[in-house]
Structures are given as structure tokens and as C-alpha cells.
C-alpha positions as CSV (number, residue, x, y, z in Angstrom):
1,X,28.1,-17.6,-5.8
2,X,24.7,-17.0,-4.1
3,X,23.6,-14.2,-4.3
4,X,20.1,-12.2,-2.8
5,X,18.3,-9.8,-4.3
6,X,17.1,-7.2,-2.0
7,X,15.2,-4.7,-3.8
8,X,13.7,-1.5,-3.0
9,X,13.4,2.2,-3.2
10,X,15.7,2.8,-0.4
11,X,14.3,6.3,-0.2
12,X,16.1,7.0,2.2
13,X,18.3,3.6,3.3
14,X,18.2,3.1,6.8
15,X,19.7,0.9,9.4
16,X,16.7,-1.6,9.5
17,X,17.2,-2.3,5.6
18,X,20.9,-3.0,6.6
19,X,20.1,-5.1,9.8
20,X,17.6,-7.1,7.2
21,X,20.9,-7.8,4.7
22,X,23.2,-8.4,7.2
23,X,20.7,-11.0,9.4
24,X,20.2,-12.7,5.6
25,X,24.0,-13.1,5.7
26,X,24.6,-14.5,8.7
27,X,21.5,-16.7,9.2
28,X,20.9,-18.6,5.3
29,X,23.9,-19.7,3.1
30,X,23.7,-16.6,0.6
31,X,27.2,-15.3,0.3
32,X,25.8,-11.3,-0.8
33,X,23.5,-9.4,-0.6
34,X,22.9,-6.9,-3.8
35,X,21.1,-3.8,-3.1
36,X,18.6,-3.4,-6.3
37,X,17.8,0.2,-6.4
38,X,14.4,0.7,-8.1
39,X,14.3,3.8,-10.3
40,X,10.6,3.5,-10.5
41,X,8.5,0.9,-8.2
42,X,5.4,-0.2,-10.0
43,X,3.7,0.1,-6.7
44,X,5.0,3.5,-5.5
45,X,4.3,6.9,-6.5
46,X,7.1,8.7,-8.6
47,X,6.6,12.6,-6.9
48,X,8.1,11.3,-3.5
49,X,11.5,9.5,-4.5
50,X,14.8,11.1,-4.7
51,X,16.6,10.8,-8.0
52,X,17.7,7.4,-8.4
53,X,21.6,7.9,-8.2
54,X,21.3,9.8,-5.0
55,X,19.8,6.8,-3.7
56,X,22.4,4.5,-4.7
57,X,25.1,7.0,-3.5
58,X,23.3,6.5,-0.6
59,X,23.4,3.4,-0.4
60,X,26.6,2.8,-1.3
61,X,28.0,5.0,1.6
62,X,25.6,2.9,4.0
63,X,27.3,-0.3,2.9
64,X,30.9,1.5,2.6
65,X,33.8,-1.4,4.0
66,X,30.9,-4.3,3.7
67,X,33.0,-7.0,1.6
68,X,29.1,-8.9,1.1
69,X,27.1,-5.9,0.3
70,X,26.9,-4.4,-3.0
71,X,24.9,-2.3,-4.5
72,X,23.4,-2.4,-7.9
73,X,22.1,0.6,-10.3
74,X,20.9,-2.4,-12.6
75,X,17.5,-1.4,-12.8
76,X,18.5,1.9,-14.4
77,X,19.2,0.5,-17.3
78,X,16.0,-1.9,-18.0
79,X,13.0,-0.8,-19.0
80,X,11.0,1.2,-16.6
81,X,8.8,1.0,-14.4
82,X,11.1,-1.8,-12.7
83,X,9.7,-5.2,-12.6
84,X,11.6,-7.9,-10.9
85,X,11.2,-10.7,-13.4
86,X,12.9,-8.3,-15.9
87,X,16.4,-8.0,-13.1
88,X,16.0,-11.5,-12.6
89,X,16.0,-12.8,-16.2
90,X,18.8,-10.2,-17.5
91,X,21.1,-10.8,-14.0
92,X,20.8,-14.4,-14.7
93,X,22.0,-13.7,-18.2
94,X,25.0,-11.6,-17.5
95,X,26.2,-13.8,-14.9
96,X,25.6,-17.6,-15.5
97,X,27.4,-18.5,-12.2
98,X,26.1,-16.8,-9.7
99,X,22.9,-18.3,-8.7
100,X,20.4,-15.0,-8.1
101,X,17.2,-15.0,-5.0
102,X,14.7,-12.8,-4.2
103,X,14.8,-11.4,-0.3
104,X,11.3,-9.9,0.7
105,X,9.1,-9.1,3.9
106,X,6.6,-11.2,4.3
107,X,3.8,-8.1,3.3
108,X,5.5,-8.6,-0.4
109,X,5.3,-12.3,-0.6
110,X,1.5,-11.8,0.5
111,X,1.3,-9.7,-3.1
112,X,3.7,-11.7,-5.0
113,X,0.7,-13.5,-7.0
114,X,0.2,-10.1,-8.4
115,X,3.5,-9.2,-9.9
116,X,4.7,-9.3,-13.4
117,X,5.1,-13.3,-14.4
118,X,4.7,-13.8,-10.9
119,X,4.7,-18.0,-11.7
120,X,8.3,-17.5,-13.5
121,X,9.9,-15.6,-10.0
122,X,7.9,-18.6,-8.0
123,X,9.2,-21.8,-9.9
124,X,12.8,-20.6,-10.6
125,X,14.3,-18.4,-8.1
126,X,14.5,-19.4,-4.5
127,X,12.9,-16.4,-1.9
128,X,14.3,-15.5,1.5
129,X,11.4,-14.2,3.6
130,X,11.4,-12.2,6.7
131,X,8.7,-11.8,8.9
132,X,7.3,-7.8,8.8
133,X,4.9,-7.2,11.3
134,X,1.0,-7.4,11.0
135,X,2.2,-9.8,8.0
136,X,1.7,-13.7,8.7
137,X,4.2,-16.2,6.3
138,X,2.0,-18.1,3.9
139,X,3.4,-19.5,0.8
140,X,1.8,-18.3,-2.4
141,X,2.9,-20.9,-4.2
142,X,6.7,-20.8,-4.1
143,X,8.6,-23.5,-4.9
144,X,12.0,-22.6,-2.6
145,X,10.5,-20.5,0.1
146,X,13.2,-20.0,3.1
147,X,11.7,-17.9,6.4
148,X,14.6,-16.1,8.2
149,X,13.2,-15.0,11.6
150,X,15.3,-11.5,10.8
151,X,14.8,-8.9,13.7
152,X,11.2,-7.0,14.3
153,X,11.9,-3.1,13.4
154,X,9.0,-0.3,12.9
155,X,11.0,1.9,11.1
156,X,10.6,3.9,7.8
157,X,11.5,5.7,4.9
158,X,8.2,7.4,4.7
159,X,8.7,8.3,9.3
160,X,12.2,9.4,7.9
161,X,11.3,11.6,5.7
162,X,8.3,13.2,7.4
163,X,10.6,13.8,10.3
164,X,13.2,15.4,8.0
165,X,10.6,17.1,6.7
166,X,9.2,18.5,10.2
167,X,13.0,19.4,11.1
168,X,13.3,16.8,13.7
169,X,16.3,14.3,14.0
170,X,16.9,10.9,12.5
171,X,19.9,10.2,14.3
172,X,20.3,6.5,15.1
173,X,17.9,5.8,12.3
174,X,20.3,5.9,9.6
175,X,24.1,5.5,9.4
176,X,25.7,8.4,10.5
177,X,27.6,9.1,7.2
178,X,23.7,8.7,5.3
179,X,22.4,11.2,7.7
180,X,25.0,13.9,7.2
181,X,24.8,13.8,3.4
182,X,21.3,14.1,3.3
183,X,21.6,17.5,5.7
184,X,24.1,18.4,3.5
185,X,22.5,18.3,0.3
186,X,19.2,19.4,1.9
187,X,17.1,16.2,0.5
188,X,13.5,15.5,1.6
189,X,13.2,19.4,2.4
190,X,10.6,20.9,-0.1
191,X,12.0,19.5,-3.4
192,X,11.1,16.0,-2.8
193,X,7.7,16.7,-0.4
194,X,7.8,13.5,2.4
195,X,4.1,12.5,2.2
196,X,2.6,10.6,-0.4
């Protein structure tokens, strides 16, 4: 099976992360699309991320009834901070028939070159790309590189979160069911602050 890595803090989900899975999906020949929820981003600060397994649940109600979408609490068990060579090389392992890529805006593969054993990710595992905006496709030096022309959206976990952090709506921005958790469980109020 093909499967594509989409990985990320999801902090929150949102429907443009899901348009992105579900455009991979219909658009390249990967059968699913695994959700890699990253308990700790080398590139992110820790202070602003809801606990991991809120995330996931969060996911994982965003995705609810999706037969293709899956998502994965891998990284919670690997060695932190999460690197994606590490998911890579230990996913491989576990399941020798499923044949694992990497799916990334173009603004990461601009900063691919500077990721742990960035070479290894570049000669072995295929990428799917999508265009973000402000970020041109240029190939660092990957040896599968597909470009998916996946739909233009300007919109945010960080906008999310300062808006639930201002007490203004996300309606429309986030599944319904991911919304009403999050105002029920008072996330991204004052515990977990929404700037960086």
C-alpha cells in the first residue's frame, strides 16, 4: 500500500489540513493519508502546543468515517524532539509492505536541506509537494519529487488560536465536531497562550 506521510502539529487541525489530505488522495496514486502528530516539532516552540493526545483526539474526530485517513500517535513513542527520518526509518521497519512518502508545502521542501539526514529522506522516500503561497517549487535535490497543484488556503493554527484566544468564532474553519470539543474543553484559553 502507499501510503503519505503528512506530518505536523495540527495545533489545532483544521479544514485546510484536511482539504490538503483529501486533494493528495484524489489527485496522486497514494491510497492513505496518515496523520503524523508531532509531540515536539524541532522547529516549533513547546509553550504553545496542546498536549499531544488532545491533538490526535482531535484529529481523529476530524477524520471520523474517512476509510483513507488515519491518524498516527507514532511519534509519541520515538525519541523526542520528532525528526522525520527517525518515523520514516522505524514505519518502514514495522511495515515492510507498505511503501511510506513524505507530503509537504512547498515552504518545507524549501528547508528540507536542513533536516536531520536530510540526503537519506531525499534519495529513498518519494515527496508529494503542494504549492503554499509566497513559496515557489524548487527541488532541493529530491530524487521522487511529485507537485500536486492542491488548493490555495490562508488559513492557520496560529489565526485559530489567536481568534479563540480573542473570543471570536472559528466556525467554518474547523470541522464542526473539532470546534465544539475545543469550546468544550476550553483549549487555547489561558492554559495554552495563542501567540508564540
Amino acid at each position: 500500500m502507499k501510503v503519505g506521510l503528512y506530518s505536523g502539529s495540527f495545533n489545532p487541525v483544521h479544514n485546510g489540513h484536511l482539504i490538503i489530505a483529501q486533494h493528495v488522495l484524489n489527485e496522486t496514486d497514494l491510497e492513505q493519508v496518515w496523520f503524523i502528530i508531532s509531540p515536539q516539532n524541532p522547529f516549533k516552540q513547546q509553550k504553545s502546543l496542546l498536549n499531544e493526545y488532545d491533538r490526535l483526539h482531535l484529529v481523529s474526530l476530524a477524520i471520523e468515517g474517512s476509510a483513507n485517513l488515519k491518524a498516527s500517535d507514532i511519534e509519541f513513542k520515538l525519541t523526542r524532539p520528532s525528526y522525520t527520518i527517525n518515523t520514516l526509518t522505524y514505519l518502514t521497519e514495522k511495515y515492510p509492505k507498505h511503501h511510506f512518502s513524505v507530503i509537504m508545502g512547498s515552504d518545507s521542501l524549501q528547508n528540507l536541506t536542513e533536516w536531520k539526514n536530510a540526503h537519506q529522506i531525499m534519495d529513498r522516500f518519494p515527496v508529494y509537494v503542494y504549492e503554499r503561497r509566497g513559496f515557489a517549487i524548487s527541488n532541493p535535490g529530491v530524487k521522487e519529487l511529485h507537485e500536486t497543484k492542491a488548493p490555495l488556503l490562508d488559513i492557520s493554527s496560529t489565526h485559530i488560536r489567536n481568534l479563540i484566544r480573542d473570543n471570536k468564532s472559528i466556525r467554518y474553519l474547523v470541522p464542526d465536531i473539532v470546534k465544539e470539543e475545543i469550546e468544550r474543553n476550553q483549549y487555547y484559553k489561558l492554559k495554552y497562550p495563542a501567540k508564540q
